[in-house]
N, C-alpha and C positions, 0 to 999 in steps of 0.2 A: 470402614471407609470414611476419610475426614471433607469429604466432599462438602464444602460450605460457603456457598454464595452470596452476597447479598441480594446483589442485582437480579433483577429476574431472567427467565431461561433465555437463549436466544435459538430461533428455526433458522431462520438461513444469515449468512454473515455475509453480505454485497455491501454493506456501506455503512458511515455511521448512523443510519437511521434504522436499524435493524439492532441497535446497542440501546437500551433504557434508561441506563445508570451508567456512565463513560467512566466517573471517577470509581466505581464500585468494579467495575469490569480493568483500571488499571491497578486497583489497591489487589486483583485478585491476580494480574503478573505479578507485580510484586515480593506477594507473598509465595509462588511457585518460582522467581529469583532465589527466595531466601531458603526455599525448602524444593527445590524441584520434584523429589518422589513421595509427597504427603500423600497422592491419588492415585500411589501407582498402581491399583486395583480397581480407579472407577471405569477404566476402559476396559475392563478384561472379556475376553472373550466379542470385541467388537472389532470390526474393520473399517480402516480409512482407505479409500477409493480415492486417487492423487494423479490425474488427470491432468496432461500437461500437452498442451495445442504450439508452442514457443518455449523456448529454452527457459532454466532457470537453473540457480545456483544455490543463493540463499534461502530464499521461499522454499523451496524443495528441500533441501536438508534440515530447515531450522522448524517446519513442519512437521519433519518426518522425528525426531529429535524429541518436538513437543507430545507429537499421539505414543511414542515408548515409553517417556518418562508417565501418561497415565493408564499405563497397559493394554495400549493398543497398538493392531497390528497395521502398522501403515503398506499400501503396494501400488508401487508407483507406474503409470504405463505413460511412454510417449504416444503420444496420439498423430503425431505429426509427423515420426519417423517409424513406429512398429503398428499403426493401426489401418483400418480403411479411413477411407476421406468421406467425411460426415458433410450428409446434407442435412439444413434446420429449416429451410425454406417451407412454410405449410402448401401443401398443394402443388410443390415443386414435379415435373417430370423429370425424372432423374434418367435422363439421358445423354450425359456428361461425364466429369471426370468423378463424383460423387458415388460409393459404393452403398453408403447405410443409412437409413433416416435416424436424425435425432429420437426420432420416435418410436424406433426399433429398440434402437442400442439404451438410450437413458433407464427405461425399465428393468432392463436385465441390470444393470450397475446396482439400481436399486435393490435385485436379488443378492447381490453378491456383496454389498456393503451396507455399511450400519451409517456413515457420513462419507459425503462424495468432496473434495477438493477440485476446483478449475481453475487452470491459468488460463487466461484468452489474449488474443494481441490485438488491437485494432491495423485495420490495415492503411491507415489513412490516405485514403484515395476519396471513400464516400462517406463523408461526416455523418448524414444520415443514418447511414447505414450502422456507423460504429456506436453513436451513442443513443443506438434502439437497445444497445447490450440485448442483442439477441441470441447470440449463442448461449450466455448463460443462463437468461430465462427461461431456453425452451429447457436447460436440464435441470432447472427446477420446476418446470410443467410437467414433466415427464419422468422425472425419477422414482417420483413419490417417496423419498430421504432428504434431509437435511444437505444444503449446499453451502461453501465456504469457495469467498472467490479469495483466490489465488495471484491476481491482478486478473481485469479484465479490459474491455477496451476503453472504460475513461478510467477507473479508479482502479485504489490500489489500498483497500481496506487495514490489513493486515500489517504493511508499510507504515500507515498512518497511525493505528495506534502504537505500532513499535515508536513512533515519534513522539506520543504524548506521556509514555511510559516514560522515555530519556528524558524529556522535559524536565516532567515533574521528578524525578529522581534527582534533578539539580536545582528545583527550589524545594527543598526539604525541610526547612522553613521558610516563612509565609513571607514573601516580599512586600517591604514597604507600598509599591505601587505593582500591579499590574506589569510580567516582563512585556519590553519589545523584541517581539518574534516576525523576523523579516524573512519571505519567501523571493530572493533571488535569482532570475532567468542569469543563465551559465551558455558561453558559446559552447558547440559542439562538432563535430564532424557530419553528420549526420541528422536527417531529421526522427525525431525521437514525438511517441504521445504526448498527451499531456495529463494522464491517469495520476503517476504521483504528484505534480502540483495540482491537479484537482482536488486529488482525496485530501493531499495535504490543509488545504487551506479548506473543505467542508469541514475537517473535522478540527481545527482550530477555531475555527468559526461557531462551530456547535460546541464547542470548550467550553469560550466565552470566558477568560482566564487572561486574556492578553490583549496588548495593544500591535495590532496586525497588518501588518504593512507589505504589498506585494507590490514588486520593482522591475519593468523589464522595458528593454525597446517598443518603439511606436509599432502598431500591428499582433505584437503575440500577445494581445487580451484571451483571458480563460473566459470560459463561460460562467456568464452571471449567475448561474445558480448556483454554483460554489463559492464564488468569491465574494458575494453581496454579505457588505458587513466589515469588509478587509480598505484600507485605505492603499487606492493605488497609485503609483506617479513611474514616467519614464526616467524621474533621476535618482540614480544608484545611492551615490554620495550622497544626497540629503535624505534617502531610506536607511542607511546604514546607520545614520549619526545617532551615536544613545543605544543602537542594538544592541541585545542581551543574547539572543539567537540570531544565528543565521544558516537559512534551509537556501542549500545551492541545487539549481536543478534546473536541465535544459528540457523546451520543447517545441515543438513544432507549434505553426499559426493554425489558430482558430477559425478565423471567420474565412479566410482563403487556403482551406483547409490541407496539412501538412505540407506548409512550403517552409522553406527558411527562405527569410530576407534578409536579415541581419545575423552577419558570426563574426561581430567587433570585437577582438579578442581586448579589448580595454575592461569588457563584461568579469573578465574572470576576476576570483576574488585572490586579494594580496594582500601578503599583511600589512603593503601600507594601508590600502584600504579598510583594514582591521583596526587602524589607529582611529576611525572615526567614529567605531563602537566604543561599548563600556564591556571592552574584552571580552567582546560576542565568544560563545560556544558557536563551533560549524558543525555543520550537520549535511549529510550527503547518504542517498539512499544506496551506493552502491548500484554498479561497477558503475567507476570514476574515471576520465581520462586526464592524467594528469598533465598539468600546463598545458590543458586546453579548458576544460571547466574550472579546475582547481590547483591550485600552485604547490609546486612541491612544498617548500615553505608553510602555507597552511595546513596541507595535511599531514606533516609530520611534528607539528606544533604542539603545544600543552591546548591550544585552543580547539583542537578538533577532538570530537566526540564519536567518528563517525563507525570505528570498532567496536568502541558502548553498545552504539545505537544498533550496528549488523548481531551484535551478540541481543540485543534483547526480541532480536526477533522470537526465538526460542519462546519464551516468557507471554507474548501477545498472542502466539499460535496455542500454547496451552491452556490461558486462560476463553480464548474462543472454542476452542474444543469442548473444555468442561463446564464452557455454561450449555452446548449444546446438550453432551452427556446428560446433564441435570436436568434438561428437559425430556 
């Protein structure tokens, strides 16, 4: 088995503060890019537990993809369509619609798997409520196994280093200066979390690699613990000018929590808009609506990345797996 890390082990993967060595943990996709079955023996005979509370598409296959290429048996259950409806509340009377405690069910998981995977959605009605990220704590209270979030309800881990992975695959040598990497609020239909522009910009932030500029209408501020460090302004056009990246991604308000006030569609990006960069790379987490966040135009461009970027999801889910593995 050529299982060879730098970085040290990782126990649960909810954020980048659970990552040690970020560049060690992307030179180790990388290297599973270039060679996807070097490990395909360090999972054998273990099981991934893939836990899914909300839909998913990419996450879920590009997971399920990463635990076979290192010989693990992934088995994936909706929870939300084929399971009982999970109470986490402690001390809850479960005298409602709720069939199982967290506290029942997390345990048994942990009999039957070696690493547990969870999506979670916030439901943005009680801010509080969502960024206690309590669902997934209590099944890392309770499992007693290794937890990997899947998105939860502010972050979106797994996302995010699929982002730093595409990055740096496109400074492949060392830039003159520091890129500018501009995270762009996108209109939408809908209001949407604000998990990947959170994680995005923690984990550019704890990069520390670039000049970081986030751009959206008056009212949709992220919360300051992710974005302190990032240069913010309500004007598009003078964030864009000089970009080298640009992360387009809509979400619901912060402080008056999941409304939309603003869907100016002037927000969406265009290539004229592209003329203000230094022929920004786009970058979009998927699924996209197109000529509404993003223009047909751009994303059928030489300028978009954003099938790279859904492809290395693969590569970030592996390399999370196998430091856990190695621990």
């Amino acid at each position: 088995m050529s299982l060879k890390i730098n970085s040290a082990g990782i126990k649960n993967f909810i954020s980048v503060q659970d990552v040690k060595d970020m560049n060690a943990l992307v030179q180790t996709a990388l290297d599973y890019k270039s060679n996807p079955l070097k490990d395909k023996i360090a999972g054998a005979n273990k099981r991934l537990g893939m836990l899914f509370l909300n839909p998913s598409m990419r996450t879920r296959l590009s997971t399920q993809v990463a635990a076979q290429n290192l010989g693990m048996e992934p088995i994936v259950f909706n929870i939300d369509k084929e399971g009982w409806a999970l109470e986490f509340e402690e001390e809850a009377i479960m005298s409602g619609n709720t069939v199982e405690h967290v506290k029942d069910a997390a345990p048994i998981l942990g009999k039957y798997f070696d690493i547990l995977c969870i999506r979670t959605f916030p439901s943005l009605k009680n801010r509080e409520d969502d960024y206690s990220e309590l669902y997934i704590k209590q099944f890392i209270k309770y499992s007693g196994i290794p937890v990997v979030s899947m998105e939860s309800a502010t972050l979106h881990p797994l996302q995010s280093l699929t982002d730093i992975i595409t990055i740096t695959e496109h400074l492949a040598t060392a830039p003159a200066k520091p890129p500018k990497i501009v995270l762009t609020w996108a209109p939408h239909v809908k209001a949407l979390p604000q998990c990947v522009a959170n994680s995005f910009a923690q984990w550019i932030n704890a990069w520390g690699k670039a000049d970081f500029v986030i751009t959206h209408p008056e009212d949709y501020e992220l919360d300051e613990m992710f974005t302190k460090g990032a240069t913010i302004t309500h004007d598009q056009d003078r964030a864009l000018e000089d970009a080298d990246f640009v992360y387009v991604k809509n979400w619901s308000t912060y402080n008056d929590y999941g409304k939309i006030y603003c869907n100016d569609p002037e927000w969406m990006l265009t290539n004229e808009k592209l003329h203000l960069t230094n022929n920004a790379k786009v970058m979009h987490c998927l699924p996209v609506r197109r000529n509404v966040e993003l223009s047909d135009e751009v994303l059928d461009s030489t300028n978009s990345i954003v099938t790279q970027q859904a492809g290395n999801r693969v590569w970030a889910a592996q390399a999370v797996l196998s430091e856990i593995l190695k621990g």
